[in-house]
C-alpha positions in Angstrom: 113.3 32.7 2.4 115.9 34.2 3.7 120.1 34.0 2.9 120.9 31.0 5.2 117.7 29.0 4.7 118.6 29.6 0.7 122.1 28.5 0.9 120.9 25.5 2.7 118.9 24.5 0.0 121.4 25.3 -2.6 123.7 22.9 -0.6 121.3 19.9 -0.5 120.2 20.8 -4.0 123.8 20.6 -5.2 124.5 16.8 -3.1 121.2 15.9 -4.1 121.1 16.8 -7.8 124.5 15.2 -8.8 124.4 12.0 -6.2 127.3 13.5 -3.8 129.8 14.4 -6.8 129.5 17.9 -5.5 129.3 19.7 -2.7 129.2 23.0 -0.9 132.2 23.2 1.5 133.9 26.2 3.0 137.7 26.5 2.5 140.4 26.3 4.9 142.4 29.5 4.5 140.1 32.1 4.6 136.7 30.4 5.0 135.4 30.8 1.8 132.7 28.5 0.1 133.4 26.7 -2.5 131.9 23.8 -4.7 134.1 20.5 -4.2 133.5 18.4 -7.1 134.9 14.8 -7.4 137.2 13.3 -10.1 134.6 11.3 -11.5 132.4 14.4 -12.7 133.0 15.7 -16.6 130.9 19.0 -15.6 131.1 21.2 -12.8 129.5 24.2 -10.7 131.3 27.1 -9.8 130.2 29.2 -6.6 131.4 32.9 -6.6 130.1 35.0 -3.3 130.6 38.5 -4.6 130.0 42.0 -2.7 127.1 43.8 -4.0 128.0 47.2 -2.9 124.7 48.8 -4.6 122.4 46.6 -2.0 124.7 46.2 0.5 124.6 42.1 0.3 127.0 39.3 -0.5 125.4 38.2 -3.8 126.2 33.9 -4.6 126.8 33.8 -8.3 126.7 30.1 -9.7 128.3 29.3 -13.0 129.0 25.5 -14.6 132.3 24.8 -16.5 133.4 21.5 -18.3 136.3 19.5 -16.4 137.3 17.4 -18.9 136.2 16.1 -22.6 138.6 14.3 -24.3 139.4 10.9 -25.8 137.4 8.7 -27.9 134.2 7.6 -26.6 131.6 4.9 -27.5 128.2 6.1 -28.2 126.9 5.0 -24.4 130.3 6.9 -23.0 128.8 10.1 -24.9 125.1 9.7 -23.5 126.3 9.4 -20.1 128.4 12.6 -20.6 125.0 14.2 -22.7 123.1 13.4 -19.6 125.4 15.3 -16.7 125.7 18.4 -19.0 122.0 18.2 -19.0 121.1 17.2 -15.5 123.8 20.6 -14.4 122.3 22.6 -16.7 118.7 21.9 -14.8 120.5 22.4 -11.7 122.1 25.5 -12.6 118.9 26.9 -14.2 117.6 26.4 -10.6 120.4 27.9 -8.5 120.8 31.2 -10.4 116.6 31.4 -10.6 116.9 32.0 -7.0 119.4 34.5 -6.9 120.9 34.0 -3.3 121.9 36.8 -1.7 122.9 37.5 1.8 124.0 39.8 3.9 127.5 39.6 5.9 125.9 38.7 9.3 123.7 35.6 7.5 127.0 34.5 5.6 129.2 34.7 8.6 126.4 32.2 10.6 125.9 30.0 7.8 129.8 29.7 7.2 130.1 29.0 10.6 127.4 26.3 10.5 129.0 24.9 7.8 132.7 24.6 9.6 130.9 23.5 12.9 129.7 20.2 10.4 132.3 19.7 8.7 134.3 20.1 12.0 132.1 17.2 13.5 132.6 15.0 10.9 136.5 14.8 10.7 136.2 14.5 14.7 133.7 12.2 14.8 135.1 8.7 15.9 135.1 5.5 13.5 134.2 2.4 14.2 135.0 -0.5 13.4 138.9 -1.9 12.1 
């Protein structure tokens, strides 16, 4: 496989694997990619694209990080939050097993791809009241 068709399944991976919590996006300033992740998530990814100078390639480093953990919780409360560390930690095993990397002219198209969706979506006309 090569960069793009890996970071495409990374990105459906990542909606699929935590039910549209999180997603890959690309930023607005300088069109970097990033891992939105919604309020309602206790654990989340972290993307880092990093120059790999040694192979000449952008390598995609994916790490997980708690968001928040605190308060009292009821014993359900604490299986729910058992289960997300869990099903991120399969996730991640996943995502850094297939060590993504790409070079600049694959990130460049598949950061364009993603700003000509994203693009589409905001313009995209509503219906309905």
């Amino acid at each position: 496989m090569n960069g793009i068709v890996q970071m495409r399944w990374a990105k459906d991976l990542i909606s699929e694997k935590t039910n549209g919590l999180q997603e890959l996006v690309v930023g607005i300033m300088h069109d970097e990619l990033y891992i939105r992740t919604s309020d309602k998530s206790t654990v989340g990814l972290y993307l880092s694209v990093l120059p790999n100078r040694k192979a000449g390639l952008y390598d995609c480093l994916f790490k997980a990080y708690t968001r928040t953990c605190g308060g009292y919780n009821t014993s359900e409360k604490m299986q729910v939050i058992a289960d997300e560390y869990q099903n991120i930690t399969d996730l991640l095993n996943q995502l850094e097993a297939a060590r993504i990397s790409l070079n600049g002219d694959e990130l460049n198209t598949f950061v364009g791809e993603m700003k000509s969706t994203e693009e589409q979506q905001t313009t995209a006309p509503k219906m309905g009241i």
